[in-house]
C-alpha positions as CSV (number, residue, x, y, z in Angstrom):
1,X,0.0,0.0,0.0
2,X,2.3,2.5,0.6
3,X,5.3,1.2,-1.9
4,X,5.0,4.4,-4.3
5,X,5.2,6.7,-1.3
6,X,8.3,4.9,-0.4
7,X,9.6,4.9,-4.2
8,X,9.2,8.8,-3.6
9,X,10.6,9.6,-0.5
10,X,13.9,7.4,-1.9
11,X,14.1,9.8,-4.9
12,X,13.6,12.7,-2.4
13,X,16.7,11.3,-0.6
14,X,19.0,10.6,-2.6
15,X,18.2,13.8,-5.6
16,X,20.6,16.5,-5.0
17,X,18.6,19.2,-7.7
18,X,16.2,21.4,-5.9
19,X,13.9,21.4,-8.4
20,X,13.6,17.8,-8.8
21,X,13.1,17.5,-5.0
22,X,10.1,20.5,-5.0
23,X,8.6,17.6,-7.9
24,X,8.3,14.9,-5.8
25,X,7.4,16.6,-3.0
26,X,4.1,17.6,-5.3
27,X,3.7,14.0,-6.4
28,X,4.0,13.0,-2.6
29,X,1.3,15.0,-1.8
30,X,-0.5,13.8,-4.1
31,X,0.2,10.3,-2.9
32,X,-1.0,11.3,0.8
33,X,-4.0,12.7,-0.3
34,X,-4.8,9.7,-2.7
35,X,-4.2,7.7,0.5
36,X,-6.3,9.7,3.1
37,X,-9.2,9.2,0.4
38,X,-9.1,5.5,0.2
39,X,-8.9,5.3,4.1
40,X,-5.3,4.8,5.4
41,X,-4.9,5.8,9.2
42,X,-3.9,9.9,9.0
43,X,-1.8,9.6,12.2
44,X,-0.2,6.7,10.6
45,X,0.7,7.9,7.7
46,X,2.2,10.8,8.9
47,X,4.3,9.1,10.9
48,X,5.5,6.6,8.3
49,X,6.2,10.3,5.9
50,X,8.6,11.1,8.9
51,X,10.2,8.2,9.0
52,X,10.8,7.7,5.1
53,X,12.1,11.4,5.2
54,X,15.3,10.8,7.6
55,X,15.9,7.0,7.6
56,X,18.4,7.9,10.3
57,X,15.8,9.0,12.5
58,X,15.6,6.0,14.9
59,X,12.6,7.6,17.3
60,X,10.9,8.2,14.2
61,X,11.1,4.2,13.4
62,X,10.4,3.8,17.3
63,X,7.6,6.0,17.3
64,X,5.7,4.3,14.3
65,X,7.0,0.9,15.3
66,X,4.8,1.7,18.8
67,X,1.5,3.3,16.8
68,X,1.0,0.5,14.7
69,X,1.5,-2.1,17.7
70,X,-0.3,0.4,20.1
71,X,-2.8,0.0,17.2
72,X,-3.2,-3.4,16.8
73,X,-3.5,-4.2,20.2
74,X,-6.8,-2.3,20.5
75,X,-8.5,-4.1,17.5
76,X,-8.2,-7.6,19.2
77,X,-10.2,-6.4,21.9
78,X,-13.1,-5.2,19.4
């Protein structure tokens, strides 16, 4: 599900031309709101967003890696 948004924030990453980066910071949003539309979790998403844009961000990782298992544990009891 989120795989393009991923392929984007990789191209963000690694482009070093400002103008290419301002592009695929369009097409990301773009992505996001296709996203929010179809029913993805906002709060996760914009977590996940700051974790693909610093990959050295460990308590970015740490902080999505408890959401989504915060998450789940309060659908089993549903």
């Amino acid at each position: 599900m989120f795989s393009k948004l991923r392929n984007l924030y990789w191209f963000i990453r690694y482009s070093r031309n400002p103008s290419v980066k301002r592009r695929y910071y369009h097409y990301v949003a773009a992505e996001k709101k296709r996203l929010l539309e179809a029913g993805v979790d906002p709060e996760e998403l914009r977590l996940l967003c700051r974790t693909l844009s610093k990959r050295l961000d460990l308590r970015a990782e740490k902080r999505l890696a408890a959401y989504r298992k915060n998450r789940s544990i309060s659908r089993t009891f549903f």
